[in-house]
N, C-alpha and C positions, 0 to 999 in steps of 0.2 A: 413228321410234325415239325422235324427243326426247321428243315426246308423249306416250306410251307411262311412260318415265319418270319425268315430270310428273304425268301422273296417280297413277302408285301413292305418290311423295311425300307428294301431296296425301292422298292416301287413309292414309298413314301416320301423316300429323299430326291428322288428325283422328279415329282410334282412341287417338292418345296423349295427346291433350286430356286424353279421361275418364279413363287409368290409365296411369302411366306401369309398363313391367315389366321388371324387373332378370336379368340372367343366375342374381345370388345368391341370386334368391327373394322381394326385395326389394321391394316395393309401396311407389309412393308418390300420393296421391290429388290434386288441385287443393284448395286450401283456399277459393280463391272463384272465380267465372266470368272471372274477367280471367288465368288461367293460372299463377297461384303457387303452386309445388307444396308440402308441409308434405314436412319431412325430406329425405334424399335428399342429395347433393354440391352445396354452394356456395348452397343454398336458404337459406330464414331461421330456421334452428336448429331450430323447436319440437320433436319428437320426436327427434332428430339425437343421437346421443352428445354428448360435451364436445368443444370445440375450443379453437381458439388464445386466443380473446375471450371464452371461456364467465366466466361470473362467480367459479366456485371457480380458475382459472385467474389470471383479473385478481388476488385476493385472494392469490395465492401470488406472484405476482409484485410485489407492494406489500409482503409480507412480505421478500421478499427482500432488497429496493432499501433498505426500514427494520434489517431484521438488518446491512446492507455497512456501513451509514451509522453505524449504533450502535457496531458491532466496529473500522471501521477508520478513517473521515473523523477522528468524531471525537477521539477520541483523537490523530492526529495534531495537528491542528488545535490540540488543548490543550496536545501538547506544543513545538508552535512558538509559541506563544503566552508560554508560560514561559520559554522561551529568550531570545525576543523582550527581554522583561521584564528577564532577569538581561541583558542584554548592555549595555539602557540603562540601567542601576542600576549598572554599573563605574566606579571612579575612579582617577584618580594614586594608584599606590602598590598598586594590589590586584597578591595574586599570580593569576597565571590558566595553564591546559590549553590550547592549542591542537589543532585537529583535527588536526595531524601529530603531537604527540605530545611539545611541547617545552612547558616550564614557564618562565616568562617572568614578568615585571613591569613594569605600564603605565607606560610616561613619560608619556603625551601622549595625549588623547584629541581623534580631529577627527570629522568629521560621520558619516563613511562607516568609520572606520579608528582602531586602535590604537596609536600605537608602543611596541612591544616589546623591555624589555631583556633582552639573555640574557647567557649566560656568566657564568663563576667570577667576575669584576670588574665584572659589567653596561657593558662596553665596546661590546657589538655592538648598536646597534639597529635593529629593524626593521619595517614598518610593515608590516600585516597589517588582513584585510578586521573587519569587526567580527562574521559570520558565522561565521568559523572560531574564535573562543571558545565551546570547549567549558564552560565552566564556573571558576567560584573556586575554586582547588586552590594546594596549599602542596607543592612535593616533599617525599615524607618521606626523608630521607637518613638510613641507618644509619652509625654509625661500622664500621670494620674491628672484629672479634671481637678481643677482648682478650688478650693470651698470657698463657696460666699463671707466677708467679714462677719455677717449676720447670724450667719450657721456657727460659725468659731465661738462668739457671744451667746448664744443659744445654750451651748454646749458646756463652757464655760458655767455659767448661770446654774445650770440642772448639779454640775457636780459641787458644786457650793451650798447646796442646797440640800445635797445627800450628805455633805461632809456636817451641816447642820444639827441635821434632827439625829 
């Protein structure tokens, strides 16, 4: 039986030398007598659709990697780079942002850090990374809206009138 077998294998690889035949129709020939077949799954491309490696494939993919790089590396890159820049361009006395959100004025500038005055008095200081300067910023403070003369008199009037009765 094993024989038997053996034999039709044998007899199967050598009708499939000269042609290989596909359920889908599909022919694929030897391209020379050492058994490499042109076309067909996993062979070496020539008549084959596109694949993974095909060259309009490689070219879309080298576009891509340059489209990522143009849109998003750089640009970051330039903008920590200018950060970079203003953070070592600070001195005693500038006003500055913090990335929480507090507006402060440099006492003291060390290797790695800032010390930061806050508060109505600049009483509180505090030493902060040189990272989290967001930028040279001045709070803008508005005064309170002014009252009309009329309002003041208004006003006036009512408590003179409570102080009355």
């Amino acid at each position: 039986m094993n024989l038997i077998l053996q034999n039709q294998v044998v007899a199967t690889l050598n009708t499939a030398h000269d042609t290989i035949s596909r359920d889908d129709g599909y022919t694929t020939q030897p391209a020379n007598g050492n058994g490499d077949y042109i076309g067909g799954e996993g062979g070496g491309g020539g008549t084959g659709g596109g694949g993974l490696f095909s060259l309009p494939m490689i070219l879309i993919w080298i576009g891509m990697f340059a489209a990522m790089y143009l849109l998003l590396f750089r640009p970051q890159r330039k903008r920590e780079k200018q950060a970079r820049e203003m953070q070592e361009s600070l001195r005693v006395g500038d006003n500055i942002l913090t990335s929480g959100g507090i507006y402060g004025k440099i006492a003291n500038v060390g290797t790695d850090a800032f010390l930061i005055e806050f508060g109505e008095n600049r009483g509180v200081r505090v030493w902060i990374r040189k990272g989290d300067v967001l930028g040279v910023k001045t709070p803008v403070t508005t005064p309170p809206p002014a009252e009309k003369p009329t309002e003041k008199l208004d006003k006036v009037d009512k408590l003179e009138d409570k102080n009355e009765a």
